[in-house]
N, C-alpha and C positions, 0 to 999 in steps of 0.2 A: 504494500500500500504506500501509496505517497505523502509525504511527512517533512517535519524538517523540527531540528533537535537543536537546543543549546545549553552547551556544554561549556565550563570557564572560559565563558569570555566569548566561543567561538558558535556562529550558526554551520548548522550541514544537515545536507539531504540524506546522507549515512546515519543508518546509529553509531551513535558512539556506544564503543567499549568500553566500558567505566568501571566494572565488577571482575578480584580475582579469587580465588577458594581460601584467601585468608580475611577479606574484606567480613568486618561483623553484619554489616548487611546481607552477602551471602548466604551465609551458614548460621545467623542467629536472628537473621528478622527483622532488623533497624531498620525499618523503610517508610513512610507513611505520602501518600500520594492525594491530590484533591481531582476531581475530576467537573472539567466545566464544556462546556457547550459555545463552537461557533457555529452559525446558521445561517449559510446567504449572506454575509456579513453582521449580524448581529450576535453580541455574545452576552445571553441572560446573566444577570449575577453574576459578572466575570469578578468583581471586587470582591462580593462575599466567599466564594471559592477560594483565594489569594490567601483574606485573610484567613478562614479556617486551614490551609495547609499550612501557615505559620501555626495557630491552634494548636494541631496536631499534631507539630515538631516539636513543638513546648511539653506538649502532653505526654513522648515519647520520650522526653529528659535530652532532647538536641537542643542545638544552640544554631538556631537556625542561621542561615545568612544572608537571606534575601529577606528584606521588606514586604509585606502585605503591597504595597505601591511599585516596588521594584517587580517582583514578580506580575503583575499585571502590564505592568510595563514591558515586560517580555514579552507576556502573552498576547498584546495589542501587537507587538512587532512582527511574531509569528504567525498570527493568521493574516495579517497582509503581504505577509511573504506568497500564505498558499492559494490567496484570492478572493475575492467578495463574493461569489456564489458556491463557494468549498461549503461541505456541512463536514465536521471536524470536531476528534474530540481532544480538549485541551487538558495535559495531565501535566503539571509542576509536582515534583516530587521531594524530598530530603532526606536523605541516609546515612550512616554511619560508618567509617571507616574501620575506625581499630578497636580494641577490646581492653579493661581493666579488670585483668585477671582472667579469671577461665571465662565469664558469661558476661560482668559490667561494660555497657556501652560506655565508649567516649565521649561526651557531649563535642570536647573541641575538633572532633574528627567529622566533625556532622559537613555534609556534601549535599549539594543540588543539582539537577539536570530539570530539563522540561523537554517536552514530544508534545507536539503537534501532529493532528494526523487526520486522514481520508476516515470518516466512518456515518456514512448515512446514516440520518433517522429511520428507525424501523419504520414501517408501516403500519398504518392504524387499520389494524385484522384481527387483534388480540390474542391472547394466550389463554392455554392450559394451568392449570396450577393444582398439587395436592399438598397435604399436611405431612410434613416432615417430621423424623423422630429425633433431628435434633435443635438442641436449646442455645440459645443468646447466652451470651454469660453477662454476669454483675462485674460491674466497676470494681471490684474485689478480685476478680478473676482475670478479667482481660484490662487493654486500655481500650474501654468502650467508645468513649468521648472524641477516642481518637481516629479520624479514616486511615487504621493502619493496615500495611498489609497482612499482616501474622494475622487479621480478625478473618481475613477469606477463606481459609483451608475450611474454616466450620461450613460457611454459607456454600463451597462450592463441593462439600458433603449432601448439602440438602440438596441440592438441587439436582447433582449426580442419582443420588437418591430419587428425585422425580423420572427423573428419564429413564432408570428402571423399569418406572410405574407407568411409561408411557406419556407422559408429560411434561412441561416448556420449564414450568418454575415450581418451586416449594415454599411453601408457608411455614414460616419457624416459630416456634413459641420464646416466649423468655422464662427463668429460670425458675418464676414462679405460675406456670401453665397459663398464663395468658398469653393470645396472639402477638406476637412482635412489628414482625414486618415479611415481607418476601423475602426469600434468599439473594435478591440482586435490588431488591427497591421496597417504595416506601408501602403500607395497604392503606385500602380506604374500602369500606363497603357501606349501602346502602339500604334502609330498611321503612319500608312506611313512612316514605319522604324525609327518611331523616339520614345524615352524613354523619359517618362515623370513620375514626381514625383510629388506631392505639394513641394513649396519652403518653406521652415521652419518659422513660422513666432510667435513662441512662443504660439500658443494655441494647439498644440501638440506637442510630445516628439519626437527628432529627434534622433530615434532609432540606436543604437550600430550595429544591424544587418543593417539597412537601410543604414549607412555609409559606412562598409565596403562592402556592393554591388555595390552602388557607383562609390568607389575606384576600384573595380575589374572589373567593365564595362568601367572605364574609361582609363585603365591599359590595355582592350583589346580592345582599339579604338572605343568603341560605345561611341556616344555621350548622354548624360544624361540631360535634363533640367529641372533644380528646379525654377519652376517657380507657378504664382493663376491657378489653372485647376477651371474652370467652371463644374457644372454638367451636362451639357448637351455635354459635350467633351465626358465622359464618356457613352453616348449611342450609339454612334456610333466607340470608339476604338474596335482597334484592336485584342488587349486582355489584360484582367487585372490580378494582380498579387498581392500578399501581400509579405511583409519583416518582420520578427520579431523574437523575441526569442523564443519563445513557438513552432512554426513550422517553424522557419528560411523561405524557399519560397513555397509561395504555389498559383497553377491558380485559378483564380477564372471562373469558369466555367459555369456559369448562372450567369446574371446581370439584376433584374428589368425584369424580365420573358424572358430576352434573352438568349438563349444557345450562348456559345462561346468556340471555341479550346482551347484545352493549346496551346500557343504559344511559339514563338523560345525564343526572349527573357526573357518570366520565365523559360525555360527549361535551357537556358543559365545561366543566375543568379544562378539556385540552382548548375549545374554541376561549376561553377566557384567557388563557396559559399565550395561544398566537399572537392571539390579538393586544397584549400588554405589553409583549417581547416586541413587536412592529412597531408599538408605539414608539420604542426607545429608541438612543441614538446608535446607529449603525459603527461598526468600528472598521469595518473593511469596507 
């Protein structure tokens, strides 16, 4: 895919090689990466992205070394490297070099790159999704707060897990049996004209995109409730939905071998979601 990367100091259409088998990022995980969205030239929430990778450099015990503004400032630079009608996804990352002691990360070894890259918006078709048997951990267990990479192996368990079962995506709970989120994004389901979300409760990432739908349902009079959903709420809603960066809204269209419509309110979400992102100013 076509892309273009920078790396201290320098842009290129190469990845750079940056990782070798004694790097603590390698072999112990020190990575924590944000992922944001360009679109035709418009890039939603490019600054809230920025700053949460800084977030979650801090939260990973880095010492990060790009600015929230500095890094954005790359990222404007790199998607008009790859053109105003590219759809692209924007990933600035921060990692760890060397080790104290057998497992302590380095903070002053902490490293940046960013990738720019070709990746279409899906298409709005919808997904499959079932109930995975595994769990979100507590801010005791993992660094939840953080979009690190070491939190993926769990989510790309679930989901592996669904394609077993014949299915797109997995439903994870959190450690106390309430619903979480998807294995790849945010949930939202609907019931007797009511929107519901899980309530944020630190064993997953309360999504940039998830916020600003939020904000845009609650801007057009629908009422929203972040509240514990049970799994068994979700077998009989009305229809479900995901939020995220990678495909911003998408229905989820079979749940647990049920067929279901797209429904009003993910159709509403995405057409709210366009039409706020157009309104903004273009960066390519």
């Amino acid at each position: 895919m076509a892309g273009v990367y920078w790396y201290d100091g320098t842009w290129s259409t190469e990845e750079p090689k940056v990782l070798g088998p004694m790097d603590h990022a390698f072999w112990l995980g020190s990575v924590i990466f944000d992922g944001a969205r360009a679109i035709k030239g418009w890039a939603p929430d490019l600054d809230r992205h920025c700053a949460r990778a800084v977030a979650s450099a801090k939260a990973m015990l880095m010492k990060p070394t790009k600015t929230p503004a500095e890094i954005e400032a790359l990222c404007r630079e790199g998607i008009r490297r790859m053109g105003p009608e590219a759809e692209l996804y924007v990933r600035p990352m921060f990692f760890i070099r060397k080790g104290l002691g057998a497992a302590r990360p380095d903070p002053d070894s902490t490293d940046f790159i960013l990738a720019i890259y070709d990746s279409p918006i899906p298409k709005w078709a919808g997904f499959s999704a079932v109930m995975a048997p595994f769990r979100r951990p507590t801010p005791e267990m993992a660094p939840t707060d953080a979009k690190a990479a070491c939190l993926y192996p769990n989510g790309a368990r679930a989901s592996s897990f669904a394609a077993t079962q014949g299915a797109d995506n997995a439903v994870m709970c959190d450690a106390f049996g309430h619903v979480a989120e998807f294995a790849s994004a945010n949930l939202w389901f609907a019931k007797d004209g009511k929107v519901v979300t899980p309530a944020v409760n630190h064993t997953f990432l309360n999504g940039i995109t998830r916020q600003r739908i939020i904000g845009l349902f609650r801007d057009a009079g629908v009422t929203v409730e972040e509240r514990a959903v049970k799994p068994v709420e979700l077998d009989t809603a009305d229809e479900i939905f995901s939020t995220g960066n990678y495909a911003k809204v998408q229905p989820c269209t079979r749940y647990n071998g049920r067929d279901m419509q797209i429904g009003r309110f993910a159709t509403q979400a995405r057409e709210m979601y366009w039409r706020w992102m157009e309104a903004q100013p273009k960066v390519a």
